[in-house]
N, C-alpha and C positions, 0 to 999 in steps of 0.2 A: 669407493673402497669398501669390500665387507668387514663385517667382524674379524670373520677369521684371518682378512689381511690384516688388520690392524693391529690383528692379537691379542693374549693376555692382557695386558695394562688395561685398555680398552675396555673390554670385557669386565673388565674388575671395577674399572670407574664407572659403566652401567649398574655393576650388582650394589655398588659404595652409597651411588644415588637413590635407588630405588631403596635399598633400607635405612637410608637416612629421611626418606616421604614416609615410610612405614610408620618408622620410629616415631617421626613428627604429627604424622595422623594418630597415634595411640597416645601422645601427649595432651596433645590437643581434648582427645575425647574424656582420657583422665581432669583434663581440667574442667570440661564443661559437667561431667557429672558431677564435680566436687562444688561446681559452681550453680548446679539446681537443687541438690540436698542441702548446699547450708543457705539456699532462698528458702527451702521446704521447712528446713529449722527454722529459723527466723519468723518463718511465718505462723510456726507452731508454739513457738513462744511467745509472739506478742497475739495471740487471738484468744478474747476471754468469751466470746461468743459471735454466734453466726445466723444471718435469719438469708432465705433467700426461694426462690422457687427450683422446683425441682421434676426432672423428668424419666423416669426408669422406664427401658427398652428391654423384655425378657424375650431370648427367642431359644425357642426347644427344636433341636435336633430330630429327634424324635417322632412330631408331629409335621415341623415344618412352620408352626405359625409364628407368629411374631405379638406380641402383647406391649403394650405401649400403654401408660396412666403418668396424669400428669394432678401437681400437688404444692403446698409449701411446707417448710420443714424451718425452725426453729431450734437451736444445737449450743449447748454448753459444756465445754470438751470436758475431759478429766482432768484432772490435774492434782499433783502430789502432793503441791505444799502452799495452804493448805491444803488438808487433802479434802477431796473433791469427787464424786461420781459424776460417772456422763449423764447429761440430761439429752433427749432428743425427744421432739415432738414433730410427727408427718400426718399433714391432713390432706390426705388426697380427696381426688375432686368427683370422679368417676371412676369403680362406684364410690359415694361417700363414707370415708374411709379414716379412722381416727388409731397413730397407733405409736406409742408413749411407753419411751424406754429410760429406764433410772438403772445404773449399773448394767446389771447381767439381767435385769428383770423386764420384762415386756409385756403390755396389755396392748391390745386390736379392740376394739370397739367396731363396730359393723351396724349401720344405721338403718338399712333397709329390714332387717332381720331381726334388729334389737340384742347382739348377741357379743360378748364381751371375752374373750379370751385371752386367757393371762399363761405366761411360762419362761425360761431362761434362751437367752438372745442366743448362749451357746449352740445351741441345738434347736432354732429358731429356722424355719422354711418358708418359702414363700413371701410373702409382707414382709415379714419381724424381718426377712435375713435383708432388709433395706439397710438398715443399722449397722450390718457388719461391713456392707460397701461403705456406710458413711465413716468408719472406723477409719480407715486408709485417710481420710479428707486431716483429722487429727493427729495423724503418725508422727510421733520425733522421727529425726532422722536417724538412732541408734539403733530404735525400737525398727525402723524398718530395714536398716544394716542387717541386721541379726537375725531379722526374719527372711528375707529377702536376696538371692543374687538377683542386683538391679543392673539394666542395661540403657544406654539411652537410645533411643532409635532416630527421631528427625522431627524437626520445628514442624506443626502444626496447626492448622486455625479451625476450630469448633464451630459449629451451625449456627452459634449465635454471635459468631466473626472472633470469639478472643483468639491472642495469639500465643500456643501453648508449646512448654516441650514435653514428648509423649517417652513415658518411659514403660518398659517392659518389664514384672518383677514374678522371679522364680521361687515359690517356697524353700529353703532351705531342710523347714520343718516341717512336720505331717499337718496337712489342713485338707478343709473340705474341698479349696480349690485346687486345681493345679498348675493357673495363671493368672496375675494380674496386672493390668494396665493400670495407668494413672495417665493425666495430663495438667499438668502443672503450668500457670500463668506466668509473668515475667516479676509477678509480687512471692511466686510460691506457696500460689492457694491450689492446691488440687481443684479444677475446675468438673473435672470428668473422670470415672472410674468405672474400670469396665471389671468381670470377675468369669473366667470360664471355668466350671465344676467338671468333677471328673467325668460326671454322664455329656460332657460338651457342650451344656446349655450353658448361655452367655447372657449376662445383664448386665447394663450397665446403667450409670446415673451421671446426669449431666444437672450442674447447677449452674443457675443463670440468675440475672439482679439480685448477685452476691453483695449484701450487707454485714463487713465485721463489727464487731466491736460495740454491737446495740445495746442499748438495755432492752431485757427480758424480764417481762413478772413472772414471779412465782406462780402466779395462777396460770399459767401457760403451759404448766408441767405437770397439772392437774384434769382430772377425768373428770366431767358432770353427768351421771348417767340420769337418764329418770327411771321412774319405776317398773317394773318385771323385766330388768334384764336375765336373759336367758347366762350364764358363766360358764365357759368349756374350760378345759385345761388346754396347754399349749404342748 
């Protein structure tokens, strides 16, 4: 018998089901995003520090190439109270590459050259802007609320097998980018963050023998230069 034999009723008890799987799919997804942002919180709150290795992937539209450097990175988030500036230190490997950020302030070190450049993270390009992907890794979840229409897109496993949920996040607000990826673990550590600028170049940073909650010296957040460094502005 078709539809149209069947009739009305029919026809309505198809439309009744299909919008109650609608409806159940849109719950469902409300609840898993509410169910990775407060893992992301969680995870943002108990992390007083982070050491781990690190791999940034830049590829320019433009030219077509792809730039690949890998590193370790050393990270003690912000935090209000007390209050607190971020510390980050990245020591890439190739080229050797030293580059140490306290708040908004940033120094490069460059060792084959001897040349040391210092300027605000704000308006940081190239190297320095590692800092502002590693920002997103410390995000509250309000902080990214507010900045952010966040989507979830589909479970995930990274090159180094974790198994992550990958989320999509839209500026709200004017920024340099005009998308960002995350992929978030099942503990709610951003494993991997990707950032596409407006010119369409993409980078991204994947952390791997992720270690919270180390102790860090002081000395790790300190520059030893030796003598005739060359100082640019940033």
């Amino acid at each position: 018998m078709s539809i149209k034999a069947k009739g009305f009723p029919y026809l309505a008890l198809v439309i009744t089901i299909f919008a109650i799987n609608i409806a159940g799919s849109l719950v469902v997804f409300a609840q898993t995003k509410k169910q990775v942002l407060d893992r992301i919180d969680d995870n943002y709150k108990s992390l007083s520090s982070l050491a781990a290795d690190l791999t940034m992937v830049t590829f320019s539209p433009q030219t077509g190439v792809t730039d690949s450097v890998t590193g370790t990175l050393k990270f003690l988030p912000e935090v209000a109270k007390p209050k607190r500036q971020m510390y980050l230190r990245i020591d890439w490997v190739k080229p050797s590459e030293t580059i140490l950020v306290i708040g908004d302030s940033y120094q490069i070190y460059r060792e084959h050259d001897k040349t040391l450049i210092e300027g605000k993270r704000s308006g940081a390009k190239n190297s320095a802007s590692a800092s502002n992907l590693l920002a997103l890794v410390s995000m509250p979840r309000a902080r990214l609320m507010a900045d952010y229409e966040i989507d979830v897109d589909d479970r995930e496993s990274l090159s180094d097998g974790t198994k992550t949920t990958h989320l999509i996040l839209r500026p709200k607000v004017k920024m340099e980018a005009k998308r960002a990826e995350m992929w978030v673990d099942d503990n709610g550590m951003p494993c991997q963050v990707r950032v596409t600028q407006m010119n369409d170049e993409v980078r991204t940073i994947l952390l791997t023998k992720v270690q919270k909650n180390v102790v860090l010296k002081a000395t790790a957040f300190h520059l030893v230069l030796p003598d005739g460094v060359n100082k640019l502005k940033g």
